[in-house]
Structures are given as C-alpha cells and as structure tokens.
ZADO-1210 file (C-alpha; in nm, 4 decimals, padded with zeros to 6 digits):
<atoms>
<atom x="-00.4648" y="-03.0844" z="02.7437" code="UNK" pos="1"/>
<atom x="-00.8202" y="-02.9296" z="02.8033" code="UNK" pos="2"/>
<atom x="-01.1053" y="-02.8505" z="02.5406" code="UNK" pos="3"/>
<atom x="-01.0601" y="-02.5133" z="02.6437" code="UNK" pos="4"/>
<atom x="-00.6627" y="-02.5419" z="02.5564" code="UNK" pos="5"/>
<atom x="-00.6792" y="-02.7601" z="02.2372" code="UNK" pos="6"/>
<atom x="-00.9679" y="-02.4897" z="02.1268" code="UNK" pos="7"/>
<atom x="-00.7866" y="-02.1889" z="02.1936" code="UNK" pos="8"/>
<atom x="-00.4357" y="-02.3128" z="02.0085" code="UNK" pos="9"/>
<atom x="-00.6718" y="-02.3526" z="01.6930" code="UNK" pos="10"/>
<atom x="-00.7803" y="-02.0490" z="01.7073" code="UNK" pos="11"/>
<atom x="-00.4587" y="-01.9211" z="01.7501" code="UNK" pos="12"/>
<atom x="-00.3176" y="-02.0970" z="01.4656" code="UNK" pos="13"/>
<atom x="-00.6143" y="-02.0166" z="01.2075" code="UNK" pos="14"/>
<atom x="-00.5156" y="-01.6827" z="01.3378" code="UNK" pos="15"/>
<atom x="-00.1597" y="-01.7101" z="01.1818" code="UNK" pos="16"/>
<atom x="-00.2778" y="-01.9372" z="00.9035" code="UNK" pos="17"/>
<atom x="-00.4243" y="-01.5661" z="00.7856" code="UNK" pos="18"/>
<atom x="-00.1951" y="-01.3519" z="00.9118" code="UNK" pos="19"/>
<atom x="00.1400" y="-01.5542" z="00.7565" code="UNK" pos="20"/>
<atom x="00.0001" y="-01.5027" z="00.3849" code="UNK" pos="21"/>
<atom x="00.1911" y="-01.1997" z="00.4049" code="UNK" pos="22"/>
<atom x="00.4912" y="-01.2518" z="00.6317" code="UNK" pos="23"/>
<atom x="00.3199" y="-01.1879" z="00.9666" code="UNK" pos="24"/>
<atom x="00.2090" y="-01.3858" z="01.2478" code="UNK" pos="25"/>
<atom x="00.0951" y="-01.1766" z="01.5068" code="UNK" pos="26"/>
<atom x="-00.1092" y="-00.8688" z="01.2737" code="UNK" pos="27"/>
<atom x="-00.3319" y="-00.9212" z="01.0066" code="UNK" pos="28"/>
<atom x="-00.4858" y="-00.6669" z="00.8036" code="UNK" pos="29"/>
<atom x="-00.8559" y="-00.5663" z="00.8370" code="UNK" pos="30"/>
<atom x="-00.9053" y="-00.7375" z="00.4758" code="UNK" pos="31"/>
<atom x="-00.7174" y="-01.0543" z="00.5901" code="UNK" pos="32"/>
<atom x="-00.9652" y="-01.0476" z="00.9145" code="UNK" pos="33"/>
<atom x="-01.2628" y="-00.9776" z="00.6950" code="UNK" pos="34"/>
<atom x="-01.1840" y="-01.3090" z="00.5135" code="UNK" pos="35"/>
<atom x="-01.1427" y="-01.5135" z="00.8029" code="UNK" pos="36"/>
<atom x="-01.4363" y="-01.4792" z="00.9051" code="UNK" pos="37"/>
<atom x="-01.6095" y="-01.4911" z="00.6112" code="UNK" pos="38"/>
<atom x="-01.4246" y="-01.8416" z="00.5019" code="UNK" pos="39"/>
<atom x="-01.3975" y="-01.9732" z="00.9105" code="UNK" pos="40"/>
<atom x="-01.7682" y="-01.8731" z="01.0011" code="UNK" pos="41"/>
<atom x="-01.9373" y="-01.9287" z="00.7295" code="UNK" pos="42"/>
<atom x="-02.2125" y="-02.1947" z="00.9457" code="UNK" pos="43"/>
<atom x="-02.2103" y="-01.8749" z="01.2089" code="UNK" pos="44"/>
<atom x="-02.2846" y="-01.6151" z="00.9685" code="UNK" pos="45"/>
<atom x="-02.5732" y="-01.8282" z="00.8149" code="UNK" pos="46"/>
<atom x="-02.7295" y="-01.9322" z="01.1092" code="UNK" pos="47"/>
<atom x="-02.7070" y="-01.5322" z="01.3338" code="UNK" pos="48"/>
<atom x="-03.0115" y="-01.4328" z="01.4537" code="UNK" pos="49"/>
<atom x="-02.8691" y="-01.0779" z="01.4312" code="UNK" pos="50"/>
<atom x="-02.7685" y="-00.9866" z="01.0581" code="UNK" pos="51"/>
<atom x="-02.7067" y="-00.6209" z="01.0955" code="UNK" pos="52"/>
<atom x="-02.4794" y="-00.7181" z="01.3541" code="UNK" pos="53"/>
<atom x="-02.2509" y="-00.9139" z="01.0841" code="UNK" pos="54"/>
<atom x="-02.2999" y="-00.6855" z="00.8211" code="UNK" pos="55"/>
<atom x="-02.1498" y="-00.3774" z="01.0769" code="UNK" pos="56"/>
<atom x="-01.8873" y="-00.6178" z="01.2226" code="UNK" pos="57"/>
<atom x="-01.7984" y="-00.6647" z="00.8269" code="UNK" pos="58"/>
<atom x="-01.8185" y="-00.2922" z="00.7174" code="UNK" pos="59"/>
<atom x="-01.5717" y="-00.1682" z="01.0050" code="UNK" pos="60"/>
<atom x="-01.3751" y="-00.4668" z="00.8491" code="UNK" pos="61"/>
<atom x="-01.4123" y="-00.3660" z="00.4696" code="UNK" pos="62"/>
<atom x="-01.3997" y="00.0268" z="00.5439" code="UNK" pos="63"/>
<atom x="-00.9943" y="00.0137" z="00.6010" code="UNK" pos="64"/>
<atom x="-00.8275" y="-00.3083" z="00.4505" code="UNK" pos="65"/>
<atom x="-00.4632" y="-00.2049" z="00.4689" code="UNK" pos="66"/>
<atom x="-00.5335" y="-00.0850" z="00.8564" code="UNK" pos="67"/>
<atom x="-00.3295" y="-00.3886" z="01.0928" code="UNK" pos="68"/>
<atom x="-00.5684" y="-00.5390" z="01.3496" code="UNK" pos="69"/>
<atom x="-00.3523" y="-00.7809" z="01.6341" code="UNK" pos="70"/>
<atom x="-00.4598" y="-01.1405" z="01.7494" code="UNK" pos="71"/>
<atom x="-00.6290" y="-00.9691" z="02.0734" code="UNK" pos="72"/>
<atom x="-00.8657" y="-00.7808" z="01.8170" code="UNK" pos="73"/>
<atom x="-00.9358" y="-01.0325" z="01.5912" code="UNK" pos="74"/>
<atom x="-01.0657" y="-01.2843" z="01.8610" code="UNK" pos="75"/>
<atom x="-01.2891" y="-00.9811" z="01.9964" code="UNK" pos="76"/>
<atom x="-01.4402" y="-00.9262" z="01.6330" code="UNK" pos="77"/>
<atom x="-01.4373" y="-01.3324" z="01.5863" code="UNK" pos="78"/>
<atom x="-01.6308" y="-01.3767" z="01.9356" code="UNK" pos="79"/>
<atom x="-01.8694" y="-01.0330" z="01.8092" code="UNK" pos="80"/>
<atom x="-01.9778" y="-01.2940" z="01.5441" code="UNK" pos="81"/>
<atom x="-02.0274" y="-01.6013" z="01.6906" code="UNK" pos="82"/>
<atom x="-02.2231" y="-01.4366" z="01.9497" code="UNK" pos="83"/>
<atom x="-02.5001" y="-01.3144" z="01.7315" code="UNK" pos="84"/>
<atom x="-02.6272" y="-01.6928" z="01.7063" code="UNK" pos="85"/>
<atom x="-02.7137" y="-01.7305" z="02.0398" code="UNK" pos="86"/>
</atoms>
C-alpha cells in the first residue's frame, strides 16, 4: 500500500475514532471536530504562521457544537489548518 493510502486510512480512522464517541461513524458534531483538531494538531496549531486563520477555523467550529459536520467537511477544515504552516 502507498504513503498516500496508509495516510489517508489514518485519517479516516482518527476521523471515526471522534465521531464513534457517540454512536456515529460517518458525522461528527462541530464540537467533536473542534476537539480533533485541537488534540490531533496540536504541533500544527503551534507552529501556523497564520493564527487568525486557526482561531476563525475554531470559532465557525465553537459557534454551533450540536450542528453535524460529515468526513468530507472535516478533512476540508483539517487540511484549512495544516495549511496555515506552510
């Protein structure tokens, strides 16, 4: 299996990791996403270059925590973040 592959079926099952703490696997709430991030990307929150970028990405996230968000989503908000340290 690639890098690519064995990269993108962690992600996938950090993903449910989250999500399954309440029964789910493919939803998570906004709140659930909010933590993942904060807990998986700690090293890329520390070490953006962009701040106000995380701290938006994180206020959509806190603003509605019941609100479901899918896997497609989450990556898309997870890739927002880890793209503010290059």
């Amino acid at each position: 299996m690639s890098k690519l592959e064995n990269s993108l079926r962690e992600v996938i099952a950090v993903f449910r990791q989250y999500a399954e703490k309440k029964c789910k696997k493919d939803t998570m709430s906004k709140g659930e996403l909010r933590q993942l991030i904060l807990i998986e990307m700690a090293d890329s929150i520390k070490n953006t270059k962009e701040k106000h970028i995380i701290q938006k990405i994180l206020k959509e996230l806190d603003d509605d925590r019941d609100d479901q968000i899918d896997f497609f989503h989450s990556v898309v908000k997870m890739t927002q973040v880890l793209k503010t340290t290059e």
